[in-house]
N, CA, C, O and CB atoms as a CASP TS submission, in Angstrom:
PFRMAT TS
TARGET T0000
AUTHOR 0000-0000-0000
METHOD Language model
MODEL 1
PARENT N/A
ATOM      1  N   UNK     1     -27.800   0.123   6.345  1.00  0.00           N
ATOM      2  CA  UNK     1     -27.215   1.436   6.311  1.00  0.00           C
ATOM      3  C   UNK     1     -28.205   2.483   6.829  1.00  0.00           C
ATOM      4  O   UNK     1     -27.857   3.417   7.551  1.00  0.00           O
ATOM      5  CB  UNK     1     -26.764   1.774   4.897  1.00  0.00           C
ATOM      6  N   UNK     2     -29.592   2.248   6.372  1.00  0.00           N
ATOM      7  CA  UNK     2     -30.635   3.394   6.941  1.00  0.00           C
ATOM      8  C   UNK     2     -30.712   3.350   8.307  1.00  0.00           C
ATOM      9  O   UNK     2     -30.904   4.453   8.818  1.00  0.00           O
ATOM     10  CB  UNK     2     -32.112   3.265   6.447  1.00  0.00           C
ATOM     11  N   UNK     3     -30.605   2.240   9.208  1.00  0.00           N
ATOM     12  CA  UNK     3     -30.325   2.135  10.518  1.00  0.00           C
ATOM     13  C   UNK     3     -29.461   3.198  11.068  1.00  0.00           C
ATOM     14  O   UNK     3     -29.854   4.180  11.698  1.00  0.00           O
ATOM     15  CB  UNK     3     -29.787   0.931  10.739  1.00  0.00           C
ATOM     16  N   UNK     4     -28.271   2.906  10.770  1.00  0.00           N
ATOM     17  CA  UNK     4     -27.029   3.772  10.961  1.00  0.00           C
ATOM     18  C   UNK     4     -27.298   5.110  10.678  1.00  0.00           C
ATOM     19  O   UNK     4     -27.235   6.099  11.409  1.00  0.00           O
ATOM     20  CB  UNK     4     -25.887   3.366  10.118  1.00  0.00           C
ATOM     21  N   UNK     5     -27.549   5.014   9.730  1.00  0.00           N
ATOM     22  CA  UNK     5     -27.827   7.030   9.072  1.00  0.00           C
ATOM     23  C   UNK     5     -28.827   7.685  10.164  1.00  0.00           C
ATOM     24  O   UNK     5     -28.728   8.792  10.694  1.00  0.00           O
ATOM     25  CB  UNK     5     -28.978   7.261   7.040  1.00  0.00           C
ATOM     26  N   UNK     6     -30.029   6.482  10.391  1.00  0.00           N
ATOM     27  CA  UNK     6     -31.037   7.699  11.187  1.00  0.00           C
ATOM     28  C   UNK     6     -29.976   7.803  12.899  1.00  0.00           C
ATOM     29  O   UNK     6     -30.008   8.681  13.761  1.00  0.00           O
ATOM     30  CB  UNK     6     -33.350   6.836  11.526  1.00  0.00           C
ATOM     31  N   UNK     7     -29.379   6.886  12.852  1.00  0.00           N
ATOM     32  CA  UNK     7     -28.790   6.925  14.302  1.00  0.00           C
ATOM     33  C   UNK     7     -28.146   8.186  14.240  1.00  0.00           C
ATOM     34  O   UNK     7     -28.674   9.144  14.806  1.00  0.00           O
ATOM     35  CB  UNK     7     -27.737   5.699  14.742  1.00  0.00           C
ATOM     36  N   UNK     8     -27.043   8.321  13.611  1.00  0.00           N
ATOM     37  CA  UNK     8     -26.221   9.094  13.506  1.00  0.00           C
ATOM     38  C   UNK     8     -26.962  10.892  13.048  1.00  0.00           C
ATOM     39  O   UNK     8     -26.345  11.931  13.284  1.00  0.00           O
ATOM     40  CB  UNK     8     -25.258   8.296  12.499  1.00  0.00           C
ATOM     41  N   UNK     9     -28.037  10.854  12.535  1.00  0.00           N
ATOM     42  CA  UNK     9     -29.154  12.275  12.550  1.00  0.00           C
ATOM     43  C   UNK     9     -29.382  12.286  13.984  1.00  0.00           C
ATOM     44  O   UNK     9     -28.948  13.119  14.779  1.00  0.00           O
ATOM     45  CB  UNK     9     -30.852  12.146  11.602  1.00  0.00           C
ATOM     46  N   UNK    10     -30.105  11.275  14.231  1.00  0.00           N
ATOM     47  CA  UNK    10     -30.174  11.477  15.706  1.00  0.00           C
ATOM     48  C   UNK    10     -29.770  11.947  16.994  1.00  0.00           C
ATOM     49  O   UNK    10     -30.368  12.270  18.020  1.00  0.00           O
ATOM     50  CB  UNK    10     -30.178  10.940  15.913  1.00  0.00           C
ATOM     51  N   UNK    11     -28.292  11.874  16.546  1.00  0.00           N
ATOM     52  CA  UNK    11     -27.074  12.300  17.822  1.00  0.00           C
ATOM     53  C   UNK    11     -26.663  13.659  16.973  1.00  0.00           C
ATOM     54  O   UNK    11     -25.787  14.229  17.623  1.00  0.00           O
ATOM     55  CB  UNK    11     -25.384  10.899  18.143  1.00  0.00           C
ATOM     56  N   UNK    12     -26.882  14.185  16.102  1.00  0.00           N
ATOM     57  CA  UNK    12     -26.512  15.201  15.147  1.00  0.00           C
ATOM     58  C   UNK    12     -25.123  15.386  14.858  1.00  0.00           C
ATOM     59  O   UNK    12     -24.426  16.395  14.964  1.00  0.00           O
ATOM     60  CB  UNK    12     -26.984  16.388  15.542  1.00  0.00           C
ATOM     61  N   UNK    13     -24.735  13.752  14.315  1.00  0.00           N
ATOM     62  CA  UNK    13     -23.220  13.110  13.970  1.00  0.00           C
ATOM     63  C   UNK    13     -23.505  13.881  12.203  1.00  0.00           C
ATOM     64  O   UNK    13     -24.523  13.757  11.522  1.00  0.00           O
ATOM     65  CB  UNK    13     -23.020  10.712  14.155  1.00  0.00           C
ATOM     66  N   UNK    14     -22.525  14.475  11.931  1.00  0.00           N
ATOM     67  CA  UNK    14     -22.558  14.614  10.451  1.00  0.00           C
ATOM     68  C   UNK    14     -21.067  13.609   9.988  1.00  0.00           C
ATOM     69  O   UNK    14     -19.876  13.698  10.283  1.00  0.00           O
ATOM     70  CB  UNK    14     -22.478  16.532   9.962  1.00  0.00           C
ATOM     71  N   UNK    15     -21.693  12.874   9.319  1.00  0.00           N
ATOM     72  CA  UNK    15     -20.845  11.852   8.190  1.00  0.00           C
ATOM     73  C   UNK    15     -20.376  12.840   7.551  1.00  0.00           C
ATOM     74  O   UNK    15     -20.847  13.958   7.344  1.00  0.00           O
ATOM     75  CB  UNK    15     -21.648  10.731   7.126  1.00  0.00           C
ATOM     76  N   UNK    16     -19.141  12.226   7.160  1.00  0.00           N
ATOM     77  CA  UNK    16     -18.177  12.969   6.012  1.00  0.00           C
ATOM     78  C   UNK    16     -17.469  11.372   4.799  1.00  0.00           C
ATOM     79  O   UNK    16     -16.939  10.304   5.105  1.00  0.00           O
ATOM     80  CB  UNK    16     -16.419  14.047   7.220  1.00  0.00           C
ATOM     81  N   UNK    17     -17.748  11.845   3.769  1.00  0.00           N
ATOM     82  CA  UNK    17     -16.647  10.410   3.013  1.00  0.00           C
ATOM     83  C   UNK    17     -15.312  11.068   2.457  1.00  0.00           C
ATOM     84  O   UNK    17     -15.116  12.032   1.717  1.00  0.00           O
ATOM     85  CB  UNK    17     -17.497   9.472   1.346  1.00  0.00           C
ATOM     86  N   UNK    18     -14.484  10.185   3.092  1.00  0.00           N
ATOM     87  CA  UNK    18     -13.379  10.420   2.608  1.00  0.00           C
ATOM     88  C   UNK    18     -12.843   9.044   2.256  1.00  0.00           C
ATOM     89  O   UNK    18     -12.873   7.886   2.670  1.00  0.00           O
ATOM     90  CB  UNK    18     -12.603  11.222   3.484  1.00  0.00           C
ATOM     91  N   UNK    19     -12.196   9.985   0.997  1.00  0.00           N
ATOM     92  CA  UNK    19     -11.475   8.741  -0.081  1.00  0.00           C
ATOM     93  C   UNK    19     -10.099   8.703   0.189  1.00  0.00           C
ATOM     94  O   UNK    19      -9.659   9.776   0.603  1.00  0.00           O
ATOM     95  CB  UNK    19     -11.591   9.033  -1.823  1.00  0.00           C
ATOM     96  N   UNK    20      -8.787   7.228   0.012  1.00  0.00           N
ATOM     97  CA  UNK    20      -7.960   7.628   0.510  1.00  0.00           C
ATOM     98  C   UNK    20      -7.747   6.552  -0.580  1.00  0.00           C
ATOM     99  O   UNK    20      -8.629   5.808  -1.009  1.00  0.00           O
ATOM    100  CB  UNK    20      -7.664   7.849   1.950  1.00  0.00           C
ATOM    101  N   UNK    21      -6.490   6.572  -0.955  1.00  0.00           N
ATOM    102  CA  UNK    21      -5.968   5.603  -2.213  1.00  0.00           C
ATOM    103  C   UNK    21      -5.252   4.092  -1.480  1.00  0.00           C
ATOM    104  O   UNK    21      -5.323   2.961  -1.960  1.00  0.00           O
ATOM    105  CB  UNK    21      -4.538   6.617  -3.269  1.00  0.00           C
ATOM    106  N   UNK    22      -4.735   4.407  -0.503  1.00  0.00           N
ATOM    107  CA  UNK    22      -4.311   2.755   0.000  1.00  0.00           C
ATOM    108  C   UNK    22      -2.989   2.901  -0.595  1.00  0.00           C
ATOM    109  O   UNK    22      -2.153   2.168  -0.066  1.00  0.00           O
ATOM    110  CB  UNK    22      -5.314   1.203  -0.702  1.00  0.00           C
ATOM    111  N   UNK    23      -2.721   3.358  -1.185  1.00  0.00           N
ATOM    112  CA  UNK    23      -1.144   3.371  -2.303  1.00  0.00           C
ATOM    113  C   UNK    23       0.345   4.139  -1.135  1.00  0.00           C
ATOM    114  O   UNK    23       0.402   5.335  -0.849  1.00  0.00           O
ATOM    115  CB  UNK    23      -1.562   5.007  -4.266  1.00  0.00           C
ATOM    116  N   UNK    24       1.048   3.409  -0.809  1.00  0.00           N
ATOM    117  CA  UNK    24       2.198   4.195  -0.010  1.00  0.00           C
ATOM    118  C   UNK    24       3.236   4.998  -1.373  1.00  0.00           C
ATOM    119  O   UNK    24       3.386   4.613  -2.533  1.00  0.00           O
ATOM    120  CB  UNK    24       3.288   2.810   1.118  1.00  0.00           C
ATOM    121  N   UNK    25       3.811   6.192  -0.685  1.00  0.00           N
ATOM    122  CA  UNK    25       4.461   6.688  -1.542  1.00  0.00           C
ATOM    123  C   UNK    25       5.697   6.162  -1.802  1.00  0.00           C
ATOM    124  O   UNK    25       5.908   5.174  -1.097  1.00  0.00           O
ATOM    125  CB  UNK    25       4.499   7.773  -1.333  1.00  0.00           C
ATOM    126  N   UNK    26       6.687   6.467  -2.615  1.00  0.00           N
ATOM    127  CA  UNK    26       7.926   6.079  -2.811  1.00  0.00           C
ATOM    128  C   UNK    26       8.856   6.591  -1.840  1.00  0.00           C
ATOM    129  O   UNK    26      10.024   6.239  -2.008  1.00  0.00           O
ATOM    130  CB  UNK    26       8.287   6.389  -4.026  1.00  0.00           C
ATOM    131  N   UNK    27       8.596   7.369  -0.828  1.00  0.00           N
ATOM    132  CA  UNK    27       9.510   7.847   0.575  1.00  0.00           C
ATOM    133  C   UNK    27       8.405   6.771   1.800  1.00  0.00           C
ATOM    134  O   UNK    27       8.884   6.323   2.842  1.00  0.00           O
ATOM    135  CB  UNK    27       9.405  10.256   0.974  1.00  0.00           C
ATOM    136  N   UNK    28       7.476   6.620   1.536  1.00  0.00           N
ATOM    137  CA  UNK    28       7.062   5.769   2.567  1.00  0.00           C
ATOM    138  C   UNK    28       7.767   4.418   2.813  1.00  0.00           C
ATOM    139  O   UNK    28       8.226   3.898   3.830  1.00  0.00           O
ATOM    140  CB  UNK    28       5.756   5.532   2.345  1.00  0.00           C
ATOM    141  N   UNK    29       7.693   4.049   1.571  1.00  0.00           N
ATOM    142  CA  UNK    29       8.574   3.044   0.906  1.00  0.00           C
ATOM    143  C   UNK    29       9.683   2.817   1.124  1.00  0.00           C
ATOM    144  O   UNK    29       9.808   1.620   1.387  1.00  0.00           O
ATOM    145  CB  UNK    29       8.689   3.137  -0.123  1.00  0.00           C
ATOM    146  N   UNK    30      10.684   3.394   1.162  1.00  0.00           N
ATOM    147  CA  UNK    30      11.666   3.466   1.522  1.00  0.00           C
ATOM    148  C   UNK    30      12.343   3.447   2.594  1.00  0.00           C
ATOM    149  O   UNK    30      13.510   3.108   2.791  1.00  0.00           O
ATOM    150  CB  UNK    30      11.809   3.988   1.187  1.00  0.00           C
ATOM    151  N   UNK    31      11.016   4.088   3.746  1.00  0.00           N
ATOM    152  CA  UNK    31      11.747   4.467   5.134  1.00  0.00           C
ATOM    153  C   UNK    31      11.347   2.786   5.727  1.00  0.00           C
ATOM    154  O   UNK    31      12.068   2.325   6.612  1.00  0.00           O
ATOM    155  CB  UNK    31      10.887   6.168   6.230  1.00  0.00           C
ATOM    156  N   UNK    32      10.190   1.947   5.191  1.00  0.00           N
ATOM    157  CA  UNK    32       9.941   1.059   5.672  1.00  0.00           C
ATOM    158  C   UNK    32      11.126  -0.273   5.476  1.00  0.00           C
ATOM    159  O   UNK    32      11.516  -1.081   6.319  1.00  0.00           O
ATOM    160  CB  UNK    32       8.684   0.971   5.245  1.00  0.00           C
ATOM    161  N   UNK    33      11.637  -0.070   3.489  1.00  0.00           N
ATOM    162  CA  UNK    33      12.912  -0.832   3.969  1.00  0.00           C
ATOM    163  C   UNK    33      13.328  -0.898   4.493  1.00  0.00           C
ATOM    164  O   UNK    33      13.529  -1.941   5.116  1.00  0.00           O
ATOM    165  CB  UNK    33      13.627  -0.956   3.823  1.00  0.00           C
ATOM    166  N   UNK    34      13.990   0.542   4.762  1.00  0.00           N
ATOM    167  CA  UNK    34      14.977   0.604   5.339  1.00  0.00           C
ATOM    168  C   UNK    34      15.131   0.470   6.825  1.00  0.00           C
ATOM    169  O   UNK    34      16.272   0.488   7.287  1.00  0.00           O
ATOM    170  CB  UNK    34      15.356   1.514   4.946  1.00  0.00           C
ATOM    171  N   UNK    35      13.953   0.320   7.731  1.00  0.00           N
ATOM    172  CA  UNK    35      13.552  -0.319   8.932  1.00  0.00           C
ATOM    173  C   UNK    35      13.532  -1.964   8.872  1.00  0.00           C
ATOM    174  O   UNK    35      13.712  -2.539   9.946  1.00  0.00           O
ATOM    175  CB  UNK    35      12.161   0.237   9.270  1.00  0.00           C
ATOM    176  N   UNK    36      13.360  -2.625   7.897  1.00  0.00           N
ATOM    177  CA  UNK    36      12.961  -3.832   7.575  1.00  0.00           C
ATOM    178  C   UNK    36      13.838  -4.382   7.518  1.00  0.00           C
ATOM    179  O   UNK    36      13.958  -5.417   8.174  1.00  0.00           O
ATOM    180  CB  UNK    36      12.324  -4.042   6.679  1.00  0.00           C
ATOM    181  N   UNK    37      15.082  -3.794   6.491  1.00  0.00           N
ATOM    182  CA  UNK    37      16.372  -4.468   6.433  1.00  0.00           C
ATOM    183  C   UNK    37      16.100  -5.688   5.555  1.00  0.00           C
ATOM    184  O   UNK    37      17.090  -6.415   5.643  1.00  0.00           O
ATOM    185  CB  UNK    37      16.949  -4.860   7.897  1.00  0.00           C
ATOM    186  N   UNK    38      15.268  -6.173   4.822  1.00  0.00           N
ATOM    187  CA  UNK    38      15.022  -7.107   3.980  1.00  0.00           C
ATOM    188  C   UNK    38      15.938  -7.792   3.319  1.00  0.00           C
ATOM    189  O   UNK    38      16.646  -6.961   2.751  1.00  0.00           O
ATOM    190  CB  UNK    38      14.363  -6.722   3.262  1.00  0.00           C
ATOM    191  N   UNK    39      16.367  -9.048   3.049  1.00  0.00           N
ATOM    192  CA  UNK    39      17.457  -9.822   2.105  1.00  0.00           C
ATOM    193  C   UNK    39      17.229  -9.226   0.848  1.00  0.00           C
ATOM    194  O   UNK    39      17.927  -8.577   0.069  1.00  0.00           O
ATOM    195  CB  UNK    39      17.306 -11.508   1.972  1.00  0.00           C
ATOM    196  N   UNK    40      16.217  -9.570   0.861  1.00  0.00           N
ATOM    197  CA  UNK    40      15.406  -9.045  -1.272  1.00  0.00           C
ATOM    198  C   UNK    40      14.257  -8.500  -0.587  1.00  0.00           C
ATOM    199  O   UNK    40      13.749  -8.636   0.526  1.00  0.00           O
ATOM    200  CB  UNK    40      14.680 -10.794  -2.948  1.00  0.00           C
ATOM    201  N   UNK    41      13.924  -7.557  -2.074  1.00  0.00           N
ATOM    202  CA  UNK    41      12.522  -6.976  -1.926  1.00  0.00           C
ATOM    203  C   UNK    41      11.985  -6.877  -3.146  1.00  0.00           C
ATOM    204  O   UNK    41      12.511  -6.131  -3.973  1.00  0.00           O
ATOM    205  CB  UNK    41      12.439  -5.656  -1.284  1.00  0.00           C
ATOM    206  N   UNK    42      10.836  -7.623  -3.457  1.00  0.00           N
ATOM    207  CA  UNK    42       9.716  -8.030  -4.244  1.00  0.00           C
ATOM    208  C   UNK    42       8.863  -7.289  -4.922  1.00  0.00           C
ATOM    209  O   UNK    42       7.697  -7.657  -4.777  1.00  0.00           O
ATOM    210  CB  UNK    42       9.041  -8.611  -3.640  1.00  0.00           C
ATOM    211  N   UNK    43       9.036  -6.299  -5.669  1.00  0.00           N
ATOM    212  CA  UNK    43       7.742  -5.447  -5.956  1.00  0.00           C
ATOM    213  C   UNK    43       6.598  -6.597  -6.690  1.00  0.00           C
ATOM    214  O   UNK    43       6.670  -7.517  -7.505  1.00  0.00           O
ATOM    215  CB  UNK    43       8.182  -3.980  -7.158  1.00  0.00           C
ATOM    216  N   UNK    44       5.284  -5.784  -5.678  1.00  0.00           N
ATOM    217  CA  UNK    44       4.167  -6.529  -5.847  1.00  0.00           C
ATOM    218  C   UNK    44       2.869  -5.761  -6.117  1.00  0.00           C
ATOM    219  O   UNK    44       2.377  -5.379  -5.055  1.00  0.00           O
ATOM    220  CB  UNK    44       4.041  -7.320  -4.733  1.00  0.00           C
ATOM    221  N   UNK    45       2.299  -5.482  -6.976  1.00  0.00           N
ATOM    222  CA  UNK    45       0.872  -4.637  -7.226  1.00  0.00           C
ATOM    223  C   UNK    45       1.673  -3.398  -7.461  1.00  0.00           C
ATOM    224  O   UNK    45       1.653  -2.462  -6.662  1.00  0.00           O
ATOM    225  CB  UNK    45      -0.435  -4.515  -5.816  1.00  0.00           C
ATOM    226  N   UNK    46       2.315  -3.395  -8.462  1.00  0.00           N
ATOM    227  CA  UNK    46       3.345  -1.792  -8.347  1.00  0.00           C
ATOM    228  C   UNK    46       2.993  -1.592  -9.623  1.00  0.00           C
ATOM    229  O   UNK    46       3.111  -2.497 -10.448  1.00  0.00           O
ATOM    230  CB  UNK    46       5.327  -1.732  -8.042  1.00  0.00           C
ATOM    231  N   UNK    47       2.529  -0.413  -9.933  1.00  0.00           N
ATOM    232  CA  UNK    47       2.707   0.854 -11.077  1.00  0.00           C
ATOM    233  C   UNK    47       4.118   0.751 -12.364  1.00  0.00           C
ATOM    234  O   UNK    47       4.327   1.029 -13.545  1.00  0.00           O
ATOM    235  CB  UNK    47       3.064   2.437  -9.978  1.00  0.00           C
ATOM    236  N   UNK    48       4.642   0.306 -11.466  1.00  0.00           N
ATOM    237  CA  UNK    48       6.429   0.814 -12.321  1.00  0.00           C
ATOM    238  C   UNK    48       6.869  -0.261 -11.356  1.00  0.00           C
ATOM    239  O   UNK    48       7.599   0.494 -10.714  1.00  0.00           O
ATOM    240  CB  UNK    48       7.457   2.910 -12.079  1.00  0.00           C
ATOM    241  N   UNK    49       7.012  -1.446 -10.726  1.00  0.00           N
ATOM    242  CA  UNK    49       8.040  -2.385 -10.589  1.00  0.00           C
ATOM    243  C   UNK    49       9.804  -2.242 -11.118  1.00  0.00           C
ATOM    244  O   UNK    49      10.812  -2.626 -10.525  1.00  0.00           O
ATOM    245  CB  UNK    49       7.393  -3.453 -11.277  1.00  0.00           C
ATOM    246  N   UNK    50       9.655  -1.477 -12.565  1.00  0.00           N
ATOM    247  CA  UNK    50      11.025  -1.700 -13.092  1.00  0.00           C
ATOM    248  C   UNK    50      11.909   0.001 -12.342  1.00  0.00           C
ATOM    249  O   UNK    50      13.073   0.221 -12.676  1.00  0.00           O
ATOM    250  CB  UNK    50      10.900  -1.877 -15.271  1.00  0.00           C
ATOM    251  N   UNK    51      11.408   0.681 -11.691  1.00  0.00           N
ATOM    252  CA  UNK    51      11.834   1.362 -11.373  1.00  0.00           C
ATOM    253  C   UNK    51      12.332   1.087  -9.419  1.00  0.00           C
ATOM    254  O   UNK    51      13.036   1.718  -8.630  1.00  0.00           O
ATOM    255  CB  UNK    51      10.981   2.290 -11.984  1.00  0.00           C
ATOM    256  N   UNK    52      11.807   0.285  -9.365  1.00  0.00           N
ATOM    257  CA  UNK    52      12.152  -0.308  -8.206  1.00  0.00           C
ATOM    258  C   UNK    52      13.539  -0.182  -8.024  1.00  0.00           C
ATOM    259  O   UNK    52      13.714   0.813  -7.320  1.00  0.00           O
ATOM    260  CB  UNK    52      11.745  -1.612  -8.150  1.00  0.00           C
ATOM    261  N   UNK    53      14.783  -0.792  -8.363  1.00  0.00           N
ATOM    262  CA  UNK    53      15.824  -0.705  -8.266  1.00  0.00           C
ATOM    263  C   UNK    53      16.674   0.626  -8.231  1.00  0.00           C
ATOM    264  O   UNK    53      17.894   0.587  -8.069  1.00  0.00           O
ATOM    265  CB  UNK    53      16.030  -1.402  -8.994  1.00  0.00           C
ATOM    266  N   UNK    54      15.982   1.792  -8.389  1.00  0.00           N
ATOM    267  CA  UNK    54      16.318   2.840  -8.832  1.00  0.00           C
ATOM    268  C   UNK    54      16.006   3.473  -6.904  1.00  0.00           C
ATOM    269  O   UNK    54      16.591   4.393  -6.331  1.00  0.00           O
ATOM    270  CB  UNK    54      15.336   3.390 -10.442  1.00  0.00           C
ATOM    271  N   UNK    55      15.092   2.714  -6.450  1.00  0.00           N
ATOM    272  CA  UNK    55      15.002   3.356  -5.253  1.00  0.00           C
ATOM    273  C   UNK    55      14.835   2.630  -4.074  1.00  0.00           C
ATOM    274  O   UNK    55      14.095   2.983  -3.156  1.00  0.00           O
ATOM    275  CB  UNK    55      14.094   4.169  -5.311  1.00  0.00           C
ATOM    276  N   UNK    56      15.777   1.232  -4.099  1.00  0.00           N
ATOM    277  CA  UNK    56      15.439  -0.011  -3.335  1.00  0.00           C
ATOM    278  C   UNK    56      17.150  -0.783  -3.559  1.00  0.00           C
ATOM    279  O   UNK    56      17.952  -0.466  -4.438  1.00  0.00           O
ATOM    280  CB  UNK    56      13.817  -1.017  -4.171  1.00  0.00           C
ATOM    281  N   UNK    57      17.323  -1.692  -2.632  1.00  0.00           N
ATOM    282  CA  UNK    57      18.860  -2.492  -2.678  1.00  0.00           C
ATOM    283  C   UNK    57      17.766  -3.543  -2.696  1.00  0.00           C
ATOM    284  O   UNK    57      16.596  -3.376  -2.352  1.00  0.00           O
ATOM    285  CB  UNK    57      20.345  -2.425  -1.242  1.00  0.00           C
ATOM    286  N   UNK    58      18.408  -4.803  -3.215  1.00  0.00           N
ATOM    287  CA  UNK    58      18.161  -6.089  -3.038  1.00  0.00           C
ATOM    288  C   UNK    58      16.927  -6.438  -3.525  1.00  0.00           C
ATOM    289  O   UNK    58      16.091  -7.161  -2.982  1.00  0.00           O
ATOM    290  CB  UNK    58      18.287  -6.433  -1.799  1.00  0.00           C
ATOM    291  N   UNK    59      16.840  -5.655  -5.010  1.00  0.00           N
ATOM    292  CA  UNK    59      15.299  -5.966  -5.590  1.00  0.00           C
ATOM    293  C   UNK    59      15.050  -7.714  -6.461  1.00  0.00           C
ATOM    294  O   UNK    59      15.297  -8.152  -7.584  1.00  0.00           O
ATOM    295  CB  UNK    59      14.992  -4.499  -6.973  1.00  0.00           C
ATOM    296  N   UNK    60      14.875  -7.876  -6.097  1.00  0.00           N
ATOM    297  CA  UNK    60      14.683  -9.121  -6.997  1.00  0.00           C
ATOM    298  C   UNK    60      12.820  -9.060  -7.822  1.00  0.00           C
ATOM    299  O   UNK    60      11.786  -9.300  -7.197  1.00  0.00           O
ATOM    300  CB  UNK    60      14.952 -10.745  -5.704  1.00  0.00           C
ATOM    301  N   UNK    61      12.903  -8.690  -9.261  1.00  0.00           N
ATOM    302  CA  UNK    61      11.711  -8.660  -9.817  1.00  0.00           C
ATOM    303  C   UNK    61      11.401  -9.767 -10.461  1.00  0.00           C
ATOM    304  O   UNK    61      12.236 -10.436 -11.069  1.00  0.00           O
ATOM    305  CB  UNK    61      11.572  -7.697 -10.558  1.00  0.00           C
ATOM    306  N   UNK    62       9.646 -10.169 -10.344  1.00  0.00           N
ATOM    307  CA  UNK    62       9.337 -11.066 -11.150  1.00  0.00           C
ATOM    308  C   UNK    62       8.048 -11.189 -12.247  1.00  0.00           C
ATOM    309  O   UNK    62       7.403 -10.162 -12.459  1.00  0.00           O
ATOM    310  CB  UNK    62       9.342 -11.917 -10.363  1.00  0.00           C
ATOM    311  N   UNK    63       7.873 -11.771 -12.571  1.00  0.00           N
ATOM    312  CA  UNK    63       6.967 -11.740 -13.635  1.00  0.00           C
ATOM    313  C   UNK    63       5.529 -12.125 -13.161  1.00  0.00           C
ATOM    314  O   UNK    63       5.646 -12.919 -12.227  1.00  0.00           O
ATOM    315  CB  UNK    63       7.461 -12.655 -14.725  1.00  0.00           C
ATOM    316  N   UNK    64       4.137 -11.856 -13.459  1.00  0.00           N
ATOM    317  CA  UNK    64       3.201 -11.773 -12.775  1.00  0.00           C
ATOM    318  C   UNK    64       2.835 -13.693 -13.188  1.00  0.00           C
ATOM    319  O   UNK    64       3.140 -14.251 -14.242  1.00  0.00           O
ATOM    320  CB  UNK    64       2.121 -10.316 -13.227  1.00  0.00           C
ATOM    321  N   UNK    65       2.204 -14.258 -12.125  1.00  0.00           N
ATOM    322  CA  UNK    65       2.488 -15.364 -12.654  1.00  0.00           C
ATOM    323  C   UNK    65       3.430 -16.114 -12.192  1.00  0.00           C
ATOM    324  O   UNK    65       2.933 -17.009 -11.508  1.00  0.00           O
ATOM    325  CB  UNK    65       2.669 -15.219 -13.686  1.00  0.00           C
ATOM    326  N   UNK    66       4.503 -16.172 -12.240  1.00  0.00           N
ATOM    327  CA  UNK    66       5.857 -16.510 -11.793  1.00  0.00           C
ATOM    328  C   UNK    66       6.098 -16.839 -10.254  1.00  0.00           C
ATOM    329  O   UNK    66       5.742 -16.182  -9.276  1.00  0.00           O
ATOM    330  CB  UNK    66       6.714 -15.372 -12.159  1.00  0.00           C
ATOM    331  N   UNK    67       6.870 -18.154 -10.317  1.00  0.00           N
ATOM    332  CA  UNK    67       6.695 -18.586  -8.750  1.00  0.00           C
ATOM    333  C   UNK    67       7.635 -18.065  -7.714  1.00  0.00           C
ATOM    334  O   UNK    67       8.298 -17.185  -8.261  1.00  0.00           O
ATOM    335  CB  UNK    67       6.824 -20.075  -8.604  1.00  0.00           C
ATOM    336  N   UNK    68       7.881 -18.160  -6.864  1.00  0.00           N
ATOM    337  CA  UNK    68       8.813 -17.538  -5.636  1.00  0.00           C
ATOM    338  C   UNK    68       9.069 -18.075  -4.708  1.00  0.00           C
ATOM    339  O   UNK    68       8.476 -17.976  -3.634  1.00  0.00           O
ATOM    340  CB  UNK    68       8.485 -16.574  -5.056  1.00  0.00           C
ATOM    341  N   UNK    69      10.135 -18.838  -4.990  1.00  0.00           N
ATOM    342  CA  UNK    69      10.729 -19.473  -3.235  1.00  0.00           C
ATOM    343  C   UNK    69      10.753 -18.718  -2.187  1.00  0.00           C
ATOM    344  O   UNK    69      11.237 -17.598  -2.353  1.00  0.00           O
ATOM    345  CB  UNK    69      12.214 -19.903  -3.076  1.00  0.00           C
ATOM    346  N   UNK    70      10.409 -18.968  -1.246  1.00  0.00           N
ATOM    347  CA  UNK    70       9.993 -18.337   0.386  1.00  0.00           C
ATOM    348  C   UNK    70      10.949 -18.811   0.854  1.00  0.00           C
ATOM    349  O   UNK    70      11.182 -18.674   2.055  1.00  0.00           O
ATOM    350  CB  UNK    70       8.616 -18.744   1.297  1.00  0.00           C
TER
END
């Protein structure tokens, strides 16, 4: 990393960190179904899974653990 840092002083690059959560919203979400057109849709690493159906067709939920025919 000290490599990089003096490089970047060097060219008088100022670094910035930015944090970004990785998490899509519940309209991101949605517009991607709905491009996708999916048979079922799986909530996976979700907050609220059980609310899924509330903003999704063709949810099929499962239990963490629990197997899934492909």
């Amino acid at each position: 990393m000290k490599p990089f840092l003096e490089w970047l002083d060097r060219h008088g690059i100022v670094m910035e960190t930015v944090h970004t959560s990785g998490h899509a919203s519940p309209a991101d979400l949605q517009r991607f179904a709905k491009a996708i057109n999916p048979k079922r849709l799986v909530p996976i690493h979700s907050f609220v899974p059980e609310r899924f159906a509330e903003l999704f067709d063709n949810v099929e939920r499962k239990r963490d653990g629990e197997w899934r025919e492909v």
